[in-house]
N, C-alpha and C positions, 0 to 999 in steps of 0.2 A: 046553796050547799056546795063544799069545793071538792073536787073527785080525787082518790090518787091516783097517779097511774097507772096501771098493770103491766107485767110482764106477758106480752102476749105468744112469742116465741126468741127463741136463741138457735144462732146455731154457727159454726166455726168452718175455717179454710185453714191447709197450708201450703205451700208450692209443691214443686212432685220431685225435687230432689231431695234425699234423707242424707245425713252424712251422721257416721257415727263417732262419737266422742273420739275413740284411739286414731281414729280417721284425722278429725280434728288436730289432733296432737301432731301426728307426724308429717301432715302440710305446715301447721306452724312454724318446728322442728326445720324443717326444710328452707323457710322463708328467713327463721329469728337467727335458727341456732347458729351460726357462725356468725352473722354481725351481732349480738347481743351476750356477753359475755358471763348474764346471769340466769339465760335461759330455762336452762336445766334445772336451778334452784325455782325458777318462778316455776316449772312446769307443773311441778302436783298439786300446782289449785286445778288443775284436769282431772285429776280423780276425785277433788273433795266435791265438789259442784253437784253432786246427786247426779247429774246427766247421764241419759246412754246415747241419746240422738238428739237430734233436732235436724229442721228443716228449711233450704233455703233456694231461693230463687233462679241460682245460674248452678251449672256442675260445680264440681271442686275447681275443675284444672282454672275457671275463670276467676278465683277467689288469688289463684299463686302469679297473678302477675299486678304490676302495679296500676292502679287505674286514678284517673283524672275526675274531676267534678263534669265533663259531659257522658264520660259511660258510664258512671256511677248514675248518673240523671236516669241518661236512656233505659238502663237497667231497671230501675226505679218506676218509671212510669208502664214501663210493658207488665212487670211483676203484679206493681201495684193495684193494676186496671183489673187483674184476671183476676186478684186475690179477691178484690171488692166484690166485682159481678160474683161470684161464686159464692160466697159469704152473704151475702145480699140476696140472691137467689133463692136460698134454701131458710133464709128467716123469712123473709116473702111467702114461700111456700107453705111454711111450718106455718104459721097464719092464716093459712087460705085466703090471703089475698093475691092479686096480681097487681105488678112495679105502678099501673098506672092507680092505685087507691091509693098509694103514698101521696101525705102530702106533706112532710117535710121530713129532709135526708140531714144526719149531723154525722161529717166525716172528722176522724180523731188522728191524727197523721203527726210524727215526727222526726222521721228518718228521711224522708226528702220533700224535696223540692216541687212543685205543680200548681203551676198558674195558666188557664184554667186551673181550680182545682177537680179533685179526682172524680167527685161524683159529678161534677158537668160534663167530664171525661166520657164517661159511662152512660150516659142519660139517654143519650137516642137509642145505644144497644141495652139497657134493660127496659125500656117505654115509660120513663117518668114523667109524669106529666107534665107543658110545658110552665104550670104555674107551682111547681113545685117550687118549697122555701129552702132554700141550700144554708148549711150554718157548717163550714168547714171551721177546723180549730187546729190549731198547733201550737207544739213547744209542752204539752204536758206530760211525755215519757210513761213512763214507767203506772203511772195514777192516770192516762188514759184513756183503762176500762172504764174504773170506777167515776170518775169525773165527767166522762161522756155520759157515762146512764144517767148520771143526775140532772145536767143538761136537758140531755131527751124527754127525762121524765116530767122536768118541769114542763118543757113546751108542749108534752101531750097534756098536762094539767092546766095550763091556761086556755089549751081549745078543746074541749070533750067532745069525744067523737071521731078526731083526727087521730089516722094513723102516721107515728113517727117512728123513721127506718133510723139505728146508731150504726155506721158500721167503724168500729176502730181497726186498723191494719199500720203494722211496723215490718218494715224489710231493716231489720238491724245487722243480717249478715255486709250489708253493702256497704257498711261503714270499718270495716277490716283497713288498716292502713300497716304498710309495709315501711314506712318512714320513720314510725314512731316505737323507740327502744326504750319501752316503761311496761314498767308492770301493770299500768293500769290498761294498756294494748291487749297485754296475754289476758288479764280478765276478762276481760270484752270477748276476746276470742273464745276463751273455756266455755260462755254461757250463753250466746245470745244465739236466737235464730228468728225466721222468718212465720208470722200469720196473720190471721184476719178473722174478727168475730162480728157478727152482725146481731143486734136483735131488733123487733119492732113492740114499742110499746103503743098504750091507749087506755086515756083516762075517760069514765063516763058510764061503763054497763060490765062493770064487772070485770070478774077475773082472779083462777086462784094467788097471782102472785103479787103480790104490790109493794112499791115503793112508796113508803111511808114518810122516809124525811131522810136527808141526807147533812152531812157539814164536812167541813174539813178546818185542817189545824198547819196553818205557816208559821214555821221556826226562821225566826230574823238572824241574820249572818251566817245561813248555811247555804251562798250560793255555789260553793266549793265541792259540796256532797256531791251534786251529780248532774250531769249535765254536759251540752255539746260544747266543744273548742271550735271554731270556723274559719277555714284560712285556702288559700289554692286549690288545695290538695283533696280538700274534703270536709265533713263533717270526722270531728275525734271525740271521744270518750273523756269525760272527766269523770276520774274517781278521787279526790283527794282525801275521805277519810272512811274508815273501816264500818261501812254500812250497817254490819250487823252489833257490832259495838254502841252504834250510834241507835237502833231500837232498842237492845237490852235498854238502854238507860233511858230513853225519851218515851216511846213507843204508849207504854202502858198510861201512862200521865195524862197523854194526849187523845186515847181513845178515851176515857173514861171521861174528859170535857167534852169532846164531840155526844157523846151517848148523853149526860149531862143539858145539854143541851138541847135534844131530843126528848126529855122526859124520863129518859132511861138510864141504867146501869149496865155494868159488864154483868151482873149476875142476871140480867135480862134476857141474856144471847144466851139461843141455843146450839148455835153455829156459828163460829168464825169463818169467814169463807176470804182466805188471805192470797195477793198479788204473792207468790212466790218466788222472790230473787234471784234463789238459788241454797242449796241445804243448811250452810248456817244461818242464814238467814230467815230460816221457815223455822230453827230451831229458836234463833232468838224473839220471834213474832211469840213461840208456843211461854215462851220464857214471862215476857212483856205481857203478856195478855192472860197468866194463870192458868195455861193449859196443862193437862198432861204432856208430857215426849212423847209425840206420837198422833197425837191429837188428827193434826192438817196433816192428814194421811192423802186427800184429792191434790193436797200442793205439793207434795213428796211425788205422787206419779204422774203430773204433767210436768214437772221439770224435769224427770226422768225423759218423757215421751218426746217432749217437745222445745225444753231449752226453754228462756226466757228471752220472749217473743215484745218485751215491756207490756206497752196499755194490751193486747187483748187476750195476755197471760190470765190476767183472773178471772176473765171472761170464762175462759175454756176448762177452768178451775170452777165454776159456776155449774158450767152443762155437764162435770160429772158428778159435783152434787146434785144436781135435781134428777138423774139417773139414777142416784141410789135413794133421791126422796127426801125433800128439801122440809126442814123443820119447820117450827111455827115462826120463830122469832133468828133470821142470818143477821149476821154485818158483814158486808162487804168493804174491807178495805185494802187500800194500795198505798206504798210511796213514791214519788217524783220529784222529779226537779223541782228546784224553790228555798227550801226542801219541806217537802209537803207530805202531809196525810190528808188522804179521802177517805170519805165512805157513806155506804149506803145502808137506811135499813129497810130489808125486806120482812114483808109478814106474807104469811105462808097459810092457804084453808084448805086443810087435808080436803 
């Protein structure tokens, strides 16, 4: 008989600096607006963006000077260390386990650099045991969350019984580059910030939440949508074409194969539980997928809360569904570089 997984706990991190949107702006402002001659016209994707905050790693004042690929690194690994442990921690706990029942950890990482990776980083200071299975992953962005839990959930379904810890973490604020006068720089600015989502899953005796079956859907010749540039300087931003343009017209097509594929239909789902981009883009998801306006009201107030954070944005869009009481039948899905659709389907026993 083969087990699914279960959702056995979630739970989320973010650094302890808040900066607010207009905040945002007027460090930009500071940085753009004199060498960047379009500033001011690129500036009110700041107000379209749904955001009031979000959260990031260092204060402001270390965000207004120019930084190299080793402080960017440094940054990077102190950030990233705490965001884990912390995240990790509190799924840990929400499980009543303790770090040393873990028996394999799958880290979801794309905004830097860490060889060791992170969770061997972490290992002596949370007590993982020393034959813990490590499955670091990188390069999937924005699909992340959703692509990490399917991962996890597999490898909890091929050993029943074994607990497997996901923690996805993006320090996106650290990828800010002062070099580069494009508009796809100020987007990057408007929206991204810093977090970290943990959960533990386990297939074999139950559990109200499960991971039933997952897929995803790659679009050939979109490696342009979105993704990193790499050079001296840093990790940069590629946005080359209008994200939310590119779900109105695709978006719908391709969950309906992925669900298809699964046995199922969109008129299946009783919950969309959508990777939040940012506001047009939660309105063209509602568009693409036959919802009301209005619908992905949990994806409307974490991008408020927290800015798009990439992979563990729908995570944290997850733990306040299940706070107000996760339906029978979710999908979970995200987009990423490739350019990619994930998703997961969750069943849900009151």
């Amino acid at each position: 008989m083969q087990h699914t997984a279960a959702l056995v706990s979630l739970a989320t991190s973010v650094p302890p600096y808040v900066f607010h949107q207009k905040q945002i702006l007027e460090a930009a402002r500071s940085v753009f607006g004199s060498r960047y001659p379009e500033f001011e016209t690129v500036a009110s994707i700041f107000a379209n963006t749904g955001l009031v905050k979000r959260y990031g790693v260092k204060p402001i004042e270390w965000y207004l000077e120019r930084r190299g690929w080793p402080e960017r690194t440094e940054a990077f690994l102190e950030g990233a260390e705490a965001l884990f442990m912390a995240a990790a921690r509190e799924a840990i706990s929400r499980a009543d386990l303790s770090a040393g029942d873990i028996d394999t950890v799958v880290t979801v990482c794309s905004t830097g650099i860490a060889t060791p990776t992170l969770e061997a980083r972490v290992a002596g200071k949370l007590g993982f045991r020393r034959d813990i299975s490590r499955v670091p992953v990188f390069g999937l962005g924005c699909a992340g969350g959703v692509t990490g839990l399917s991962i996890a959930s597999r490898l909890a379904q091929a050993r029943p019984g074994t607990n497997v810890l996901l923690v996805t973490i993006e320090l996106c604020t650290l990828a800010v580059r002062h070099d580069e006068m494009t508009k796809a720089n100020i987007v990057a600015l408007s929206l991204f910030g810093d977090g970290a989502a943990a959960a533990v899953l386990r297939a074999g005796d139950g559990g109200a939440t499960r991971i039933e079956a997952t897929g995803e859907h790659l679009w050939p010749d979109t490696l342009d949508v979105m993704g990193w540039s790499v050079d001296p300087e840093g990790l940069g931003v590629i946005f080359k074409r209008t994200i939310p343009d590119f779900v109105s017209a695709n978006m719908g097509a391709a969950i309906s194969g992925i669900l298809s594929g699964m046995g199922r239909s969109l008129e299946d789902i009783d919950r969309f539980i959508c990777h939040p981009g940012g506001a047009k883009v939660v309105q063209a998801l509602e568009g693409a997928l036959s919802l009301e306006q209005g619908s992905l009201d949990c994806e409307r107030s974490v991008i408020a809360d927290y800015g798009n954070m990439s992979g563990p944005t729908v995570l944290f869009v997850l733990e306040r569904v299940r706070a107000q009481g996760l339906s029978r039948r979710s999908l979970l899905t995200s987009l990423g570089p490739g350019f990619t659709a994930s998703c997961a389907l969750l069943e849900h026993a009151a």
